[in-house]
Structure formats: structure tokens, C-alpha cells
N, C-alpha and C positions, 0 to 999 in steps of 0.2 A: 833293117832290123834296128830296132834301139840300142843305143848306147847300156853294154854291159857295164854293168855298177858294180862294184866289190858289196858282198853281202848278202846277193844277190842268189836266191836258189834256185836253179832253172833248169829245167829238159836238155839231157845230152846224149846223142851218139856214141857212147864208149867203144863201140867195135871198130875194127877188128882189136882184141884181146889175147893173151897169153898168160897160161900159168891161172895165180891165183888173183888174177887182177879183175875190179868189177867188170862185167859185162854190160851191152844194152841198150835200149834207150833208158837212162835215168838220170835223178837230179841229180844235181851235182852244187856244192856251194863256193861260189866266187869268193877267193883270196886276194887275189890282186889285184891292185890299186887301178881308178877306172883310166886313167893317162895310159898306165901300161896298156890297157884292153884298146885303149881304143889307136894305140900307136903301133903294136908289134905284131899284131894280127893273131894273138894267142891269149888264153887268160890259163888261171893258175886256179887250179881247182880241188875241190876234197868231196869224194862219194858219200851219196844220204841213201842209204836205207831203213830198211821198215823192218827187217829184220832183226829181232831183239839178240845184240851182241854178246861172246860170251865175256869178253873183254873189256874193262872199264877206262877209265882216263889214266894216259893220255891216248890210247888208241882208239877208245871211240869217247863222243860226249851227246848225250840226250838233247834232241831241238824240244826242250820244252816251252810252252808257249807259243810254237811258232804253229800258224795256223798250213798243216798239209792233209792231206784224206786221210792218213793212218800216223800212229806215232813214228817217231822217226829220228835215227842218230846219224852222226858225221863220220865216217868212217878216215879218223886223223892220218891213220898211215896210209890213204888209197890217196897219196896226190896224185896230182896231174898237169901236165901241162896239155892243152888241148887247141887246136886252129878254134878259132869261132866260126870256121864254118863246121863244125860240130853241135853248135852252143842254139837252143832251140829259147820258144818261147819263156821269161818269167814266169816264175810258181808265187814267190814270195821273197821277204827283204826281210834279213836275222838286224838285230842290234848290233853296231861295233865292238861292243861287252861280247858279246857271242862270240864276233870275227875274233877280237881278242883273245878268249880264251883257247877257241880253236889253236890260234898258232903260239901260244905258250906250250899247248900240249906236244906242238911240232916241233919244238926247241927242244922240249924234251925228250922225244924219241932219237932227234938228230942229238944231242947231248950240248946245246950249246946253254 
């Protein structure tokens, strides 16, 4: 497989799950940095759905722009840490502004 890149939104294995955690095969958007990914054997991830949230920023933020089949937000508080043998083909590549704001929104939820 190719080198996972941070920014990067790609096809994941979520199962097995618990609770209210996403489910699935779905995208998901690489957080961390590509040295981690390609050294720890894990990357760091936040759920995208397509489902319109009822909840604004910071827990979820619109991928506007970013070209996927249906609209589509980040779902800030579903992180994850995931094996990359979870971690399937690329869908598409957000801006660093994007990743950025992504994990401002997570500073915020964590309150730092």
C-alpha cells in the first residue's frame, strides 16, 4: 500500500465497534503526521460522514470543497486510533487549513 499521508481521506474498516462509535467500512480523515504512519504501524483518524449533523463546530466541520460522491463532514469527536491494516484505498487529499482547523476544534473539545 502507499504511504499514508496526513490529510489524507480514505476507506476504513471501523468494526468491530461499541456503543455510539461510527461503524463500517468508511472514510475516515488522517490526522497524523506521515513519519508517525509510516513508523508505528497506526495512524490517527477522525470519521466523515454524509450524514447532515445535528451539531456544529467543534464537533463536527463541513468538507466543503473537497471533492467526495455526497456532501460530507468530519465527525471531530469520533477520533481514532486505528492499525493501518484497517486503513484501505485513498478517496482524496483536504488542505492543511482543513487538517488545521480539524484539530483546533479538538483542542477544543479536549479544552486545551
Amino acid at each position: 500500500m502507499a504511504g499514508i499521508l496526513r490529510g489524507q481521506i480514505r476507506w476504513a474498516n471501523l468494526n468491530p465497534t461499541i456503543g455510539r462509535e461510527q461503524a463500517g467500512i468508511r472514510p475516515v480523515l488522517i490526522l497524523s503526521t506521515d513519519i508517525f504512519n509510516q513508523r508505528s504501524g497506526t495512524v490517527i483518524a477522525v470519521a466523515v460522514t454524509s450524514q447532515q449533523p445535528r451539531a456544529g463546530f467543534p464537533l463536527t466541520l463541513a468538507l466543503d470543497g473537497v471533492k467526495l460522491p455526497k456532501p460530507s463532514w468530519v465527525k471531530i469527536s469520533q477520533i481514532r486510533t486505528l492499525s493501518v491494516d484497517r486503513i484501505g484505498e485513498p478517496m482524496e487529499q483536504v488542505s492543511e487549513e482543513l487538517v488545521s482547523r480539524i484539530i483546533e476544534g479538538l483542542n477544543e473539545i479536549l479544552g486545551v
